[in-house]
C-alpha positions as CSV (number, residue, x, y, z in Angstrom):
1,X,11.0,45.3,-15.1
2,X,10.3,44.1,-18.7
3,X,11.5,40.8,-17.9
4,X,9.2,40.5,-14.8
5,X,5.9,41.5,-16.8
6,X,7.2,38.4,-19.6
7,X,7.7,36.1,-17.1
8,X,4.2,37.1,-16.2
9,X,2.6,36.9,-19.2
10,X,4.3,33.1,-19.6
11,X,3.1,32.2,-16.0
12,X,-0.3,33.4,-16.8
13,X,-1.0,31.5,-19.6
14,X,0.7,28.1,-18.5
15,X,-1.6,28.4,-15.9
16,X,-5.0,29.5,-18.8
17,X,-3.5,26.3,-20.2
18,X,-3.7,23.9,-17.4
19,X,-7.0,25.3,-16.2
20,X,-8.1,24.3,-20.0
21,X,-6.6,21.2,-19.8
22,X,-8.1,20.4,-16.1
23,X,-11.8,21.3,-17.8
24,X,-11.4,19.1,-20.5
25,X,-10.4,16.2,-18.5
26,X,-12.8,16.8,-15.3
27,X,-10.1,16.6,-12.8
28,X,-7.2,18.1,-11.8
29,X,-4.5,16.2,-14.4
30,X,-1.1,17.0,-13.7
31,X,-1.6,15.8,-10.1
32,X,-3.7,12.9,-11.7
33,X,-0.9,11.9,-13.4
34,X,1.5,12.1,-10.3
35,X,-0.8,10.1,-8.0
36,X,-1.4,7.5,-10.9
37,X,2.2,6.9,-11.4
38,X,2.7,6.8,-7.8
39,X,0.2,4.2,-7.3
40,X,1.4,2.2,-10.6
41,X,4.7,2.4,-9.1
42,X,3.5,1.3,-5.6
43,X,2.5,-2.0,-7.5
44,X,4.2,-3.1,-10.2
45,X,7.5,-2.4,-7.5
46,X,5.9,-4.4,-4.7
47,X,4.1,-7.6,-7.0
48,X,7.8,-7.8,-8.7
49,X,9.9,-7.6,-5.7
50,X,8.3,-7.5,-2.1
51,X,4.8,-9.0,-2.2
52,X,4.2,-7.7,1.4
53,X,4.0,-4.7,-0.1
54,X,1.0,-5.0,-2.2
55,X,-0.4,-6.3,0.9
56,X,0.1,-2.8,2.8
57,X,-1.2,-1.0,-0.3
58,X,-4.6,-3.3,-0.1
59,X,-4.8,-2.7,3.8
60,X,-4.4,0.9,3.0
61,X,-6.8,0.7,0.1
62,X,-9.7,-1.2,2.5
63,X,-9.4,1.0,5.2
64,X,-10.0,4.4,3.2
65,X,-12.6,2.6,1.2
66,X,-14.3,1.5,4.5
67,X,-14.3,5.2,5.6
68,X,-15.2,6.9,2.2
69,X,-18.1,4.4,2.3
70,X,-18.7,5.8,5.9
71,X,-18.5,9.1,5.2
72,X,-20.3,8.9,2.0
73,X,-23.7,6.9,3.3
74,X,-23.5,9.5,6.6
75,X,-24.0,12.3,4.8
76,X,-26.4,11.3,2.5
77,X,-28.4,10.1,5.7
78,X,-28.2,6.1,4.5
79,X,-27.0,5.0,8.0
80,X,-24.3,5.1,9.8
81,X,-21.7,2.2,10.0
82,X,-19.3,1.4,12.9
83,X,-16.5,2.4,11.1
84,X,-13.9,2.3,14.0
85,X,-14.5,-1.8,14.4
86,X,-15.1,-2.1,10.5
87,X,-12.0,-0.1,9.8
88,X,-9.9,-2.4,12.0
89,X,-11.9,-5.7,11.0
90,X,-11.1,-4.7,7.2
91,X,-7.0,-4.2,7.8
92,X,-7.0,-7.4,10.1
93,X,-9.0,-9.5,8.0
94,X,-6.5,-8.5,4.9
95,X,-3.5,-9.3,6.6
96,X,-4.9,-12.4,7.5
97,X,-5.7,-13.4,4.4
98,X,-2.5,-13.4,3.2
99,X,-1.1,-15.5,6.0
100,X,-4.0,-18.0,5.4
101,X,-3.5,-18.3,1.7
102,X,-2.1,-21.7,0.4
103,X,-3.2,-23.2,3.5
104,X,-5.8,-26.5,4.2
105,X,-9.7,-25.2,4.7
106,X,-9.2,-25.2,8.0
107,X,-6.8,-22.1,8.2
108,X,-8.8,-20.4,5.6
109,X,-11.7,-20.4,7.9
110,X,-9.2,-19.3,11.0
111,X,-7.7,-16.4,9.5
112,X,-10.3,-15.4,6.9
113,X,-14.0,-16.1,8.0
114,X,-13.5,-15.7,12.1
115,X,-12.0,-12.3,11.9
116,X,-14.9,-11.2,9.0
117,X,-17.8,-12.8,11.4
118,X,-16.1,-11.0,14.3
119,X,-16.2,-7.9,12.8
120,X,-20.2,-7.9,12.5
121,X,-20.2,-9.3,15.6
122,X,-18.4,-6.2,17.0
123,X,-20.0,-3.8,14.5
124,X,-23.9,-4.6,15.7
125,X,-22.8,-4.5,19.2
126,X,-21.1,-1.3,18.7
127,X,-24.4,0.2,17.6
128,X,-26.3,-1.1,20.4
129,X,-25.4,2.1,22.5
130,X,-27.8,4.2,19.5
131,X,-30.7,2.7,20.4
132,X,-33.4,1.6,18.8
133,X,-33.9,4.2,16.0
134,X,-32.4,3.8,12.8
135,X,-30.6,0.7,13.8
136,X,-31.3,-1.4,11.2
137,X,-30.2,1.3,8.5
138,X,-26.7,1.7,11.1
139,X,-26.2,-1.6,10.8
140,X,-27.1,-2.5,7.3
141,X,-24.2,0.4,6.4
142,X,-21.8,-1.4,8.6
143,X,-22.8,-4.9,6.5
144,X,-22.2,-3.0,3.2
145,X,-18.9,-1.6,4.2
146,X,-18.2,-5.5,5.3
147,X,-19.3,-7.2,2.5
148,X,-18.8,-4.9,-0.2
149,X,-15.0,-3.5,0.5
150,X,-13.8,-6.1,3.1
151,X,-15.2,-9.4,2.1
152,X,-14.3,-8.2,-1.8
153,X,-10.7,-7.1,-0.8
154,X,-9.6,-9.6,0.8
155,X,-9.3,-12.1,-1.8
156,X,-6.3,-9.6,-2.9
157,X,-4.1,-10.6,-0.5
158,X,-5.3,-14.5,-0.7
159,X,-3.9,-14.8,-3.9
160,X,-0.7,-13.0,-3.1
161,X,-0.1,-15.6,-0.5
162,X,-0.6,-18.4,-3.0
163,X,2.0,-20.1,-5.1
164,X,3.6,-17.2,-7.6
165,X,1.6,-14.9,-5.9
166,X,3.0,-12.1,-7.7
167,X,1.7,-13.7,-11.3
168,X,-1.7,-14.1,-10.0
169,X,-2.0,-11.0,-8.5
170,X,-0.8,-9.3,-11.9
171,X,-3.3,-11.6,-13.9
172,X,-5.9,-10.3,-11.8
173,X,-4.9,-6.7,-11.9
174,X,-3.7,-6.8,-15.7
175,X,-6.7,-8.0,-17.0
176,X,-9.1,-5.7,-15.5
177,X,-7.1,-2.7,-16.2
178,X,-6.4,-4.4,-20.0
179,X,-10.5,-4.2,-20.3
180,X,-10.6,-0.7,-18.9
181,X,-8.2,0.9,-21.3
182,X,-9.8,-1.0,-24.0
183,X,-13.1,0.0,-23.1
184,X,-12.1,3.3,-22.9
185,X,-10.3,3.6,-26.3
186,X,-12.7,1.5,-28.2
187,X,-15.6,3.6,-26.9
188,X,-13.8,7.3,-27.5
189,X,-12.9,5.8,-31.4
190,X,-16.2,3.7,-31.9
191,X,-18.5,4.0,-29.2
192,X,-22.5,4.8,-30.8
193,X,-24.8,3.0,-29.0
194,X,-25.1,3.3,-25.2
195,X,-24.6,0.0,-22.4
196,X,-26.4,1.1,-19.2
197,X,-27.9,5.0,-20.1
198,X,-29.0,5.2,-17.1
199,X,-26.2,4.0,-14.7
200,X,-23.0,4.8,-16.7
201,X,-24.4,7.6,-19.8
202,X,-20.6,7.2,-21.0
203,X,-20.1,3.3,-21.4
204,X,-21.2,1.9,-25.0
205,X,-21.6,-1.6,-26.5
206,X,-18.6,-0.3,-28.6
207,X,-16.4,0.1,-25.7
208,X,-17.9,-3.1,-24.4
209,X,-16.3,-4.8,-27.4
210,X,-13.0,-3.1,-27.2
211,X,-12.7,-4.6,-23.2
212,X,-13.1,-8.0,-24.3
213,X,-10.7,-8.1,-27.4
214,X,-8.1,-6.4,-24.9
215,X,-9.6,-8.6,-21.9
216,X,-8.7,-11.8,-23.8
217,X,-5.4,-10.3,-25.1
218,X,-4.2,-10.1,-21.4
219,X,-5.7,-13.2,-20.1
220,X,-3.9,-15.3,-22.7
221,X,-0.4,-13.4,-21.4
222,X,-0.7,-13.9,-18.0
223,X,-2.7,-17.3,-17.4
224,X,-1.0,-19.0,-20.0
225,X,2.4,-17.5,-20.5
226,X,3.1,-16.5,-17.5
227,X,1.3,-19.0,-15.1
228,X,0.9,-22.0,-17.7
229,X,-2.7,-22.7,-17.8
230,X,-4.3,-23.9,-21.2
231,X,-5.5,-21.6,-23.6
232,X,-9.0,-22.1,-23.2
233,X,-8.1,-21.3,-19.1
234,X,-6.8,-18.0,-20.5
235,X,-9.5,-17.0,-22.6
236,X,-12.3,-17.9,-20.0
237,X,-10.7,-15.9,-17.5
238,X,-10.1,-13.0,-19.6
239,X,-13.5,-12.7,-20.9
240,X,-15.0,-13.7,-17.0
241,X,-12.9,-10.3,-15.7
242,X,-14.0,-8.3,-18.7
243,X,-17.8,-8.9,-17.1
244,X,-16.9,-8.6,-13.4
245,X,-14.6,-5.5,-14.4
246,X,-17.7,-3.9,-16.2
247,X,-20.1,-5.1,-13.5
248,X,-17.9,-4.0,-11.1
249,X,-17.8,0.1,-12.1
250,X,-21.5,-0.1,-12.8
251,X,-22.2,-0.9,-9.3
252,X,-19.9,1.7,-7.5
253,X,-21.8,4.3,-10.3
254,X,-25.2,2.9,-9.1
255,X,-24.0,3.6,-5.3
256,X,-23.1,7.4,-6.4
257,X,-25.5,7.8,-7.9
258,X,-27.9,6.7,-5.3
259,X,-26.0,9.5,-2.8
260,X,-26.0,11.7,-6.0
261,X,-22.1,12.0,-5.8
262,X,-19.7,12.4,-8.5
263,X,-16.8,11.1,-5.9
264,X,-16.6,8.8,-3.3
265,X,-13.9,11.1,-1.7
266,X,-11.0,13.7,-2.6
267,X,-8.5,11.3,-0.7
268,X,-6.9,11.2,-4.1
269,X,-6.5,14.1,-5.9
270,X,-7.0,14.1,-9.5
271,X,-8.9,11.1,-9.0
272,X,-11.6,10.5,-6.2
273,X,-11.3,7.9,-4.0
274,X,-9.7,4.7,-3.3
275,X,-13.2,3.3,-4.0
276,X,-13.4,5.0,-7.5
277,X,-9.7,3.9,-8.5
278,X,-10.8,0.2,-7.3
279,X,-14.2,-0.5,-7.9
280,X,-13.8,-3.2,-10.8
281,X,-10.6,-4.6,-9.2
282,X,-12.6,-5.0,-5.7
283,X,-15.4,-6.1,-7.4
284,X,-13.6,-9.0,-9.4
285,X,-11.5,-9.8,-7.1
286,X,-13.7,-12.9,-5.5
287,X,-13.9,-14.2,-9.1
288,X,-10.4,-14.2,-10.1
289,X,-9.0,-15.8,-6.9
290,X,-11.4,-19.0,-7.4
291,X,-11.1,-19.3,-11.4
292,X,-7.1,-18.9,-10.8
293,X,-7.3,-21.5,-7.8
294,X,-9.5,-24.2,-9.9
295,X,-7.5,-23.3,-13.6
296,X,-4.2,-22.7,-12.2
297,X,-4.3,-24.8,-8.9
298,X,-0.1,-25.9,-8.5
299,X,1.6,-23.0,-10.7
């Protein structure tokens, strides 16, 4: 009976002791951590060794971001998008992509553009059946959800369908992450003076700083090292995904804080949403894909 009220007491204050932790960090960290690893896993194992697979993870990725985006603008009363035809236009337009990629104009416009300008097609129509009221705000949602996670997205799985796919797609990946963790280190260490107080109270010009040093670190590792570009090619791309990487998580805070959300979703625990785990990589996605296709066009 002793034994059982010890093995209590430990119990009891492992758990004091995660619950402490948990409040310090915001979020739930031990399964944080296992859903981080998991998804570090998911891509560092697909990028080296079966490319297809980071395609799935950014179908999977554009679909839950299409319905977190859904869900999130629905209840907050901002429209309501098609979701079931956006959904399926996001996934199809991905795989696509990656099929296109490498290809002349004419296959980018095939497998990229048509299935994109069918999906609004489909997703106005589909709102027809409302009526009239609220139809523009229905089908400016359905736009967002296009433009903002599809469109966005897709240039993911473009450049892993490109010559050493799996270098670009870790140059674009690499470099944003790189200007997160140096933003993040640089502004815990240094950070005084604020960036955007009223979008993001937390990033400084500090942490600003620390992404770029980092930013530039990376970009000279993977566009020049690895994929053979001149230095100056590293250095501009570095520093160009330390801007759309910043840009990136301001906007997915402005759209939060618009709906006055801390989350896009809880389809992640420990961490949100798909959205909130991809916002700078969505957003910079567009700009990698052409800077690595005019600096590093035959690599």
């Amino acid at each position: 009976m002793e034994q059982t009220r010890d093995e209590q007491f430990w119990i009891d204050d492992a758990r004091e002791r995660v619950d402490r932790v948990n409040a310090k960090a915001g979020r739930n960290l031990p399964a944080a951590i296992a859903v981080g690893v998991l998804m570090i896993a998911w891509v560092v194992l697909s990028v080296l060794y079966f490319v297809p697979g980071f395609v799935a993870l950014v179908v999977i990725c554009i679909v839950f971001g299409t319905i977190e985006l859904h869900r999130a603008l629905m209840i907050r009363d901002r429209g309501v998008s098609a979701i079931v035809p956006v959904a399926a236009g996001g996934a199809v337009t991905a795989i696509a992509a990656y099929f296109a990629a490498g290809k002349s104009a004419e296959y980018a416009i095939l497998f990229v553009m048509a299935p994109m300008a069918l999906t609004s097609v489909v997703a106005l129509g589909w709102r027809l059946r409302g009526g009239p009221v609220n139809y523009v705000k229905d089908s400016s949602a359905s736009l967002l959800a296009i433009g903002y996670v599809t469109l966005m997205g897709a240039f993911l799985p473009l450049a892993a369908g490109e010559s050493h796919g799996n270098l670009r797609i870790a140059a674009m990946i690499l470099c944003v992450v790189a200007s997160d963790v140096g933003g993040y280190a640089a502004g815990v260490l240094l950070g005084r003076h604020q960036l955007a107080p009223v979008i993001s109270p937390k990033k400084t010009w500090e942490g600003l700083g620390g992404s770029v040093v980092l930013g530039l670190v990376f970009g000279w590792i993977t566009v020049h090292l690895l994929l053979g570009a001149p230095v100056w090619a590293s250095l501009v791309f570095g520093f160009a995904m330390v801007l759309v990487g910043t840009v990136g998580d301001l906007v997915e805070s402005m759209i939060k804080r618009d709906l006055g959300i801390k989350d896009m979703s809880g389809f992640l625990p420990g961490h949100g949403g798909f959205l909130d785990r991809i916002d700078s990589i969505l957003y910079g996605a567009p700009i990698a894909w052409l800077l690595l296709h005019l600096l590093v066009p035959n690599a």
